[in-house]
N, C-alpha and C positions, 0 to 999 in steps of 0.2 A: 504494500500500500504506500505510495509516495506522502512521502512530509507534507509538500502544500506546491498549489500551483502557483509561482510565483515568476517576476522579472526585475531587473535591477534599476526600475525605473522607480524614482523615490516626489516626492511633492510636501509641501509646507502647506500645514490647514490651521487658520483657527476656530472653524467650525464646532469644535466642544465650548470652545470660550463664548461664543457666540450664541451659542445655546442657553448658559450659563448667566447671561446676564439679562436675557426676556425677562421683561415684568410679565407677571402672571396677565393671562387676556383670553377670554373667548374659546382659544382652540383649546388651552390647557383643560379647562371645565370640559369643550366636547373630549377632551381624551381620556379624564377620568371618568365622565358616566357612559361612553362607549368602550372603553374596555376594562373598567371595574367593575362592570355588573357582574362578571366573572364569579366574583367570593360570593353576591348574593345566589348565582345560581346556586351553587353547589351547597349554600347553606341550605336553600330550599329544598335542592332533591335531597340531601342530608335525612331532613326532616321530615319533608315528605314521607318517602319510605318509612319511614320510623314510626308513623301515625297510621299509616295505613296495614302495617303488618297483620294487625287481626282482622282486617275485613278480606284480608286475602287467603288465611285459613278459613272464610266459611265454606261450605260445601257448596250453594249458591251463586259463589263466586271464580276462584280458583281451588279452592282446595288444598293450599299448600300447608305443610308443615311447617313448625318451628326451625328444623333443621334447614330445611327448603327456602326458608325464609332468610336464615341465616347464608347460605350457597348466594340467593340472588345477591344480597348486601356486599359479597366477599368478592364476587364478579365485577361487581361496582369498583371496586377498590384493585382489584386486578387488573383493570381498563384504565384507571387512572395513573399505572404504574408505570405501565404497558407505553400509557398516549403521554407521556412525560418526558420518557424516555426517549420512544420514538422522534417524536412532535419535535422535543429539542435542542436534538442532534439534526435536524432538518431544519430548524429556525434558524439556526445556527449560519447553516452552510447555503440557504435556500432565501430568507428573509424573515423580520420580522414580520410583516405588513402581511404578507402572503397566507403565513400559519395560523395568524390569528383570525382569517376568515377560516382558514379551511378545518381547526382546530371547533369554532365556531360552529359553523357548519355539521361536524360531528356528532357536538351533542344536540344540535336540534333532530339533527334526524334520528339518532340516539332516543332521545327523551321522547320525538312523534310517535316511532315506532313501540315503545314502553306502555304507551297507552294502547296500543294493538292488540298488545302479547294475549295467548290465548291458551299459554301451558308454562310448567319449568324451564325447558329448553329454550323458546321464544325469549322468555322472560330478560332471564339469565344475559342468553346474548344481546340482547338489546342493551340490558343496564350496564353491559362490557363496555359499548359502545359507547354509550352514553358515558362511561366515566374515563375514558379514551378523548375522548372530545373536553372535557375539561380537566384533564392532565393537561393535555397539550395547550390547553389556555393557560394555566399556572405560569407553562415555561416561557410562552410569545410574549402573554403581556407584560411576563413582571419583567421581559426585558426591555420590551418597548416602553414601558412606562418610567424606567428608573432612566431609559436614553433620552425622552425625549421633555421630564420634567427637571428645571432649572438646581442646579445643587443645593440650592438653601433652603428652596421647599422639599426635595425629593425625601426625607424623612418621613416628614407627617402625614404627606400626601398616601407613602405604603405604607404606612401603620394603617392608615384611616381605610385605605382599598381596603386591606387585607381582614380587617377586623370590620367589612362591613359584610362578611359570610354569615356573622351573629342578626344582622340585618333580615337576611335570607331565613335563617333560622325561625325568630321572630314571625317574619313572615306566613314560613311556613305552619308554625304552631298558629295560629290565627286563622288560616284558611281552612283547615281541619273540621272549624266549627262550621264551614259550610258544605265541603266536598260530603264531607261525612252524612251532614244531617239527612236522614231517610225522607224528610218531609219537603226535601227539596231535589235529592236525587236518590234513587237504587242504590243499593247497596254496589251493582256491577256498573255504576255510569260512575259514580263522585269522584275514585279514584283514577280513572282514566282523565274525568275532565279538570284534576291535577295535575298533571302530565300535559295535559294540551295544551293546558295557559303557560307551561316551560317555555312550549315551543314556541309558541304566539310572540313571548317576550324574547327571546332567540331572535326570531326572524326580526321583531322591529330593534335591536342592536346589530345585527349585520346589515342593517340600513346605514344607521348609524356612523358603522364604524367605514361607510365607503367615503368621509370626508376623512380619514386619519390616512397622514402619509406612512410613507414608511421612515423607518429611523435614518437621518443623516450620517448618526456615525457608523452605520452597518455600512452604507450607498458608500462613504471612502473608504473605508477600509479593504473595497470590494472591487475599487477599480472605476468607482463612478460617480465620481469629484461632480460632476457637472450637474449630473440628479441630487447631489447633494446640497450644489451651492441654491439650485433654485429652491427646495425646499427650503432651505433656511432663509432666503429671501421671502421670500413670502410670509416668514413668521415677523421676522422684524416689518416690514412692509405693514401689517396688520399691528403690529405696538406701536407705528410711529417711528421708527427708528432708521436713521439715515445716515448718520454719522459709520465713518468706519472704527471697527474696534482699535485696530494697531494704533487709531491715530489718538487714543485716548486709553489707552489703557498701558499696564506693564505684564502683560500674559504674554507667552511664548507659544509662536507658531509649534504646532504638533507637524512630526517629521514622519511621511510614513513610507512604507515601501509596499509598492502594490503584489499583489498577492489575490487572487480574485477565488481562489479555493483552498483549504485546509484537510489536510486525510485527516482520518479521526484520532490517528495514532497524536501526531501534533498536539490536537484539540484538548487530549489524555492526560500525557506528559506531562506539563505544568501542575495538572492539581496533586502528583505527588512528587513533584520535587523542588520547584520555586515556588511552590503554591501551598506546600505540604500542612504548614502551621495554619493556614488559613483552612484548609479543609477540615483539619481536626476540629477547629473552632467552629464552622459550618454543622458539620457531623454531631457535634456534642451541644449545641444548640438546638438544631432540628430534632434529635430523635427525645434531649428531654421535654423540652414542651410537649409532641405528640403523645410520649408515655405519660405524661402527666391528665391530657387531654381527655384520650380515647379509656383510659382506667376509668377515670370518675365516669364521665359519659353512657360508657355502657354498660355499666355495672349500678349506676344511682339508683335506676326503677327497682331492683333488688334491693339496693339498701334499705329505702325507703316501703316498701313492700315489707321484708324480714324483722325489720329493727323495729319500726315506726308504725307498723300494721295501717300503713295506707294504701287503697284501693287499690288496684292495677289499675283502671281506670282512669285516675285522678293524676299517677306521677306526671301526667304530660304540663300538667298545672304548675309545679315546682318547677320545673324547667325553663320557665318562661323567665323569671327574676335572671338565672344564668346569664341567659341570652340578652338580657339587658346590661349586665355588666361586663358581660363580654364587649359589648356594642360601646357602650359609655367611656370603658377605658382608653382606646386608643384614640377615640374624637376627642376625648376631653387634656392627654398627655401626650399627643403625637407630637407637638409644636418643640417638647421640651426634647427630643433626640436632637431638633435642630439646632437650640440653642445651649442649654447643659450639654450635651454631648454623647455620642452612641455609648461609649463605653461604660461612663457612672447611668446612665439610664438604663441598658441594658442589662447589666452585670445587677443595677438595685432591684428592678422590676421581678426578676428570675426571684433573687433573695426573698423577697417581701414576701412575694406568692408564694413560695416555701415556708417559711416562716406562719406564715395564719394557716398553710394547710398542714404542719405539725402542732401549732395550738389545737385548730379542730379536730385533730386527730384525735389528742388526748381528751378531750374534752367529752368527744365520742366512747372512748373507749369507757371513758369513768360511767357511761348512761346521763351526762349532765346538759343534752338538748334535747330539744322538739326537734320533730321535721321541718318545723318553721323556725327554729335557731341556729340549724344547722343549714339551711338554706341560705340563711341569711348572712352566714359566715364566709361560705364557699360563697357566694355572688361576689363579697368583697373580694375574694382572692383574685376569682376570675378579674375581676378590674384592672387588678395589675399583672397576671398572667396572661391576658389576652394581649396586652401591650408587650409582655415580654415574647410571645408566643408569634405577632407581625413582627416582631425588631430580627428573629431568628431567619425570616422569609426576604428581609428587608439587606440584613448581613448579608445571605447567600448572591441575593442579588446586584450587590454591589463593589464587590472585594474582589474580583476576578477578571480578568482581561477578557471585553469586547467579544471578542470571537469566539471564546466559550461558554458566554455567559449564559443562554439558555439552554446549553447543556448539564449546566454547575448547578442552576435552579434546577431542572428536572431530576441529578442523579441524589442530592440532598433532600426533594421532596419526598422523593420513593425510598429512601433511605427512613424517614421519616415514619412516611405513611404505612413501612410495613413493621418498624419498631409498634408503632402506636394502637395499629388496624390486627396485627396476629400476636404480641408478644402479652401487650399490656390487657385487652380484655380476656384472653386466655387465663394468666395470672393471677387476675384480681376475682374471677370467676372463679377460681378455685378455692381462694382463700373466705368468698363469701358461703362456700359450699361446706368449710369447715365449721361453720357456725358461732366463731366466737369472735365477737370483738377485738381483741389484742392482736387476732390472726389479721386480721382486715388493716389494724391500725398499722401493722410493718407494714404491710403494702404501700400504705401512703408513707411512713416514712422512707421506704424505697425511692417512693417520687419525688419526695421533698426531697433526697439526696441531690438526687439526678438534677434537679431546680438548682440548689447551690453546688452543687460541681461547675454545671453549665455559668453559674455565676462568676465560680472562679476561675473559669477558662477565661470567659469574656476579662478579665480584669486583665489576663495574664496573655491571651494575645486579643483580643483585640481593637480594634480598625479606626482609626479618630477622623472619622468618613464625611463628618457633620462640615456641611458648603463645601466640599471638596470637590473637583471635578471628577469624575469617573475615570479619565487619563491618567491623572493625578494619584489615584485608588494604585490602582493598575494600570500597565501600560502597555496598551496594543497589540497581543502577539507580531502583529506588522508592521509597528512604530522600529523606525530605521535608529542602530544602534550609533 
């Protein structure tokens, strides 16, 4: 497989500087509600699925099992691993601009078809699909987004994407009360016509998203200065801006050497050997927050079930507070990665939220809550683990050189996603199966490790990223030595 297609023809840009100093305007906002709607899809079908499980064991409907039930959710999460991977090893080398339609694209037809399904097998391959389609959005947009939002906002702005899946979440618990209600739909239409409004809302974002260019710094890095300079003319054109940069600034032209393809071996190479500490820092960021995530998550309705003798029924209710301070944390603390700095925010956020989920722990295990004291505890945490939990997504996406980057997002999220999706509900399943309190409370001390481990790495490497250029980060696998 050859290193990269490349010629010795080298060019001076200050296209990232450029970028860099837009006042916020117009396109920015269409960039964020055309390709953030991302986190709320997936909070949606998240939840979705998750509310609809028992109308799809009735015999009236599908008929599935528990187990069946669990298979389709794991295919979900299969697809996602799958389309991440894929998706962003192709964003990569193919464009942003291009994946995030066709990534798009995916899960709508994905999520169409989902509403079809008429058996396991159907089912199953469709929510594949379906979560194939937003892996691969994960990798396009969190790289498009972090390239094409200005350095001094591009913190708050991915907190605030990324934590608006609680958004979706939210959302999704909220339409339950209608899909569901028998007195408005069948027990075999409600859930299907959950699925159909995905797609609805799908299709009107890939409207959407035919005003977003593609990113400028992928266009030169790639051989195609020219496509690049017009886009960026047109963003300043659109702020007003006239003046040339060189002629008022002290930024230094980026020097790059054209290169118009990368073998994947290239693409590889850096994240374990100049990249190395930065990937461990990635790695031990991403898989604690998901272990931390997917434990509580899908083991709660058991807690509260076992401990608390509330309803099956009813846990969807307690879940809702969650999702609100999932949502609240990083709109409310996003601004402060930009200005305090990635590293004491990130490294404190992990802390803290470790920190209240070993109080609750204990607290727990002594029998000294309610279902509604203990709710009210974890909400708080979530506030500041959901901030810590986007600053992980927000890391990955920003600490690595240009040409890998939605590769580095895709191989950290699945990295992630299957720490979180097979290790942590397996785990905590078990320990709820043991029946005693103290068994459960290690578990969360386990997470709360994992929380201030990942604390301590972050202290210890990394990234002081806050208004920093993304060149500046990292520097171009093509930037001329």
């Amino acid at each position: 497989m050859p290193m990269s297609v490349e010629s010795t023809e080298t060019f001076e840009t200050m296209i990232p500087a450029r970028l860099d100093r837009l006042p916020w305007s117009r396109f920015h906002s269409l960039l964020v509600v055309g390709l953030g709607i991302t986190w709320i899809l997936d909070g949606l079908e998240v939840t979705l699925m998750g509310a609809i499980s028992a109308v799809l064991q009735r015999r009236d409907v599908l008929g599935f099992s528990a187990a069946q039930i669990g298979l389709i959710s794991s295919a979900y999460l299969a697809g996602a691993v799958v389309g991440s991977l894929v998706f962003g090893h192709l964003t990569d080398r193919h464009g942003r601009r291009t994946f995030f339609f066709v990534s798009l694209s995916t899960y709508l037809i994905g999520v169409a078809l989902s509403a079809l399904s008429w058996d396991l097998a159907s089912f199953a391959a469709f929510r594949f699909l379906t979560g194939a389609g937003i892996g691969g959005e994960y990798s396009a947009v969190n790289a498009a987004i972090d390239e094409l939002i200005p350095a001094r906002f591009r913190g708050r702005i991915d907190l605030m994407i990324n934590g608006s899946f609680w958004l979706g979440a939210l959302v999704g618990s909220a339409s339950t009360a209608l899909i569901l209600n028998p007195k408005i739909f069948s027990a075999n239409v409600g859930w299907r016509f959950g699925f159909g409004v995905g797609a609805v809302i799908g299709l009107v974002i890939l409207y959407l998203r035919r005003f977003i260019p593609e990113s400028p710094r992928w266009l030169f890095t790639h051989g195609q200065r020219q496509e690049a300079e017009i886009v960026v003319r047109g963003f300043e054109e659109e702020a007003g801006i006239t003046e040339p940069l060189a002629a008022q600034s002290d930024h230094h032209p980026l020097r790059i050497m054209v290169r118009h393809q990368f073998g994947l071996e290239a693409l590889l190479r850096p994240l374990v050997t100049e990249f190395r500490a930065r990937s461990i820092l990635g790695l031990t960021l991403m898989a604690a927050q998901a272990f931390l995530y997917n434990a509580i998550f899908f083991t709660y309705a058991l807690v509260l079930n076992r401990y608390y003798n509330v309803p099956a029924g009813a846990t969807g209710l307690y879940l809702m507070p969650f999702a609100l301070g999932n949502f609240l944390g990083p709109m409310c603390m996003g601004h402060l990665f930009d200005t305090i700095g990635r590293r004491p925010m990130i490294a404190s956020t992990f802390a803290i939220a470790a920190v209240i989920l070993v109080v609750t722990g204990y607290l727990f295990k002594a029998g000294a809550l309610s279902a509604s004291s203990q709710t009210a505890l974890w909400t708080l945490m979530f506030f500041f683990a959901s901030s810590a939990a986007s600053s992980a997504y927000l890391t990955v996406s920003e600490i690595f050189p240009l040409e890998v980057r939605a590769l580095a997002i895709a191989i950290f999220y699945s990295v992630g996603t299957a720490v979180g999706g097979i290790v942590a509900p397996w785990f905590f399943g078990m320990l709820i199966d043991m029946g005693e309190r103290g068994a459960l409370y290690l578990g969360y001390l386990i997470a709360a490790g994992l929380m201030l481990g990942a604390a301590g790495v972050e202290l210890w490497l990394g990234v002081a990223a806050e208004g920093v250029s993304l060149e500046e980060i990292a520097a171009p696998l093509s930037a001329a030595k």
